[in-house]
C-alpha positions in Angstrom: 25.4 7.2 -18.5 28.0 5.8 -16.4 30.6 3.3 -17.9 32.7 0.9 -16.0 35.3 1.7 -18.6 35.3 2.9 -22.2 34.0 -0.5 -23.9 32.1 -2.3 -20.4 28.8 -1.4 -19.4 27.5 -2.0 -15.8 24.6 -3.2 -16.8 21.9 -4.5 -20.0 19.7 -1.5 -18.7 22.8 1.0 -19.4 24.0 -0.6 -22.3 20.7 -0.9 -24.2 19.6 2.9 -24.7 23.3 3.1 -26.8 22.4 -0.1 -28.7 19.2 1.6 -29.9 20.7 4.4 -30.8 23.3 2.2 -33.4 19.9 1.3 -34.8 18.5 4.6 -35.5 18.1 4.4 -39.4 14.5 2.5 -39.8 16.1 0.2 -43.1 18.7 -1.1 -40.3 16.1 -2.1 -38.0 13.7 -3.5 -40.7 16.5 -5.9 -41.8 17.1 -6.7 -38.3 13.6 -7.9 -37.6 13.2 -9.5 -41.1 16.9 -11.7 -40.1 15.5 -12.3 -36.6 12.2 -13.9 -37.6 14.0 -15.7 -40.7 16.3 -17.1 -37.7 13.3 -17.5 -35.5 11.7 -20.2 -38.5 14.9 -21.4 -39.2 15.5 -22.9 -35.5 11.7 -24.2 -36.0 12.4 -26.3 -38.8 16.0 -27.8 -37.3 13.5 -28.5 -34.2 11.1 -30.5 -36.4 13.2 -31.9 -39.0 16.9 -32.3 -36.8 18.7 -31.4 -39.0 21.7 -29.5 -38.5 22.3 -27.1 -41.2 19.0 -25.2 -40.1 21.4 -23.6 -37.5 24.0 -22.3 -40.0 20.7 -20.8 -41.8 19.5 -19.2 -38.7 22.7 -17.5 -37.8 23.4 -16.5 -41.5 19.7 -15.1 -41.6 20.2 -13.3 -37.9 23.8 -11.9 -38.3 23.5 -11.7 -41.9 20.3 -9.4 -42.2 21.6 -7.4 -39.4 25.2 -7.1 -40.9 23.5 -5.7 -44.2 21.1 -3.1 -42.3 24.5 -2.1 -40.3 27.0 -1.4 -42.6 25.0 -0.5 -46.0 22.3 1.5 -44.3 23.3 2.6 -40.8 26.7 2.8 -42.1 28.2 1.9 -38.3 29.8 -1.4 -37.2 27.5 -3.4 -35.3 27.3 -3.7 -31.7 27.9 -7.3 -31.6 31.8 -6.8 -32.4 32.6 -5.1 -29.5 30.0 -6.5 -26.9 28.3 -9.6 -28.3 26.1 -11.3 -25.7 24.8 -7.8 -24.9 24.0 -7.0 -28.7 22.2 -10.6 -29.1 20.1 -9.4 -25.5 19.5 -6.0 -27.0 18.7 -7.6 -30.8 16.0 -9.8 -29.1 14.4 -7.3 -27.0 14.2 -4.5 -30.1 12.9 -7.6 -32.1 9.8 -7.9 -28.7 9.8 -4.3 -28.7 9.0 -4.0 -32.7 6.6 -6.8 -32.4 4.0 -5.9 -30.0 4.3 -2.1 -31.2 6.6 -0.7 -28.6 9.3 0.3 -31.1 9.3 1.1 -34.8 10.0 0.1 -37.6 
């Protein structure tokens, strides 16, 4: 794998093979797809009711979930410190991945 330097990546297709592997222990990735979809209903509801405070409860829910699985089970720090608009593209495409049986749980 070739880095532009020690914390860049070149590319989401470089980057993403070492973000699954900072999900390898199956309780991180369970919580991560349990935060994901509770962030995925809370956006629905702040879409049909406008109200605001949905959005807190989808980012506690996504970061929160994931923040557990990371440092009580995985016992790493998560991706998203060091390289967070990457992490958010890899946490959505493990969350597709796990959902139409591509990855496991």
């Amino acid at each position: 794998m070739t880095k532009v330097s020690r914390n860049e990546y070149a590319s989401f297709a470089e980057f993403y093979p070492v973000y699954l592997s900072e999900h390898a222990n199956r309780v991180c990735r369970e919580l991560h797809f349990a935060g994901s979809t509770l962030a995925v209903f809370c956006l629905g509801v702040l879409l049909l009711s406008g109200n605001l405070w949905w959005l807190a409860g989808a980012a506690v829910c996504g970061y929160g979930f994931a923040w557990i699985g990371h440092f009580a089970f995985a016992r790493n720090q998560p991706v998203t410190f060091r390289h967070p608009l990457y992490a958010f593209m890899g946490d959505w495409m493990m969350y597709w991945q796990m959902l139409t049986g591509q990855a496991s749980f």
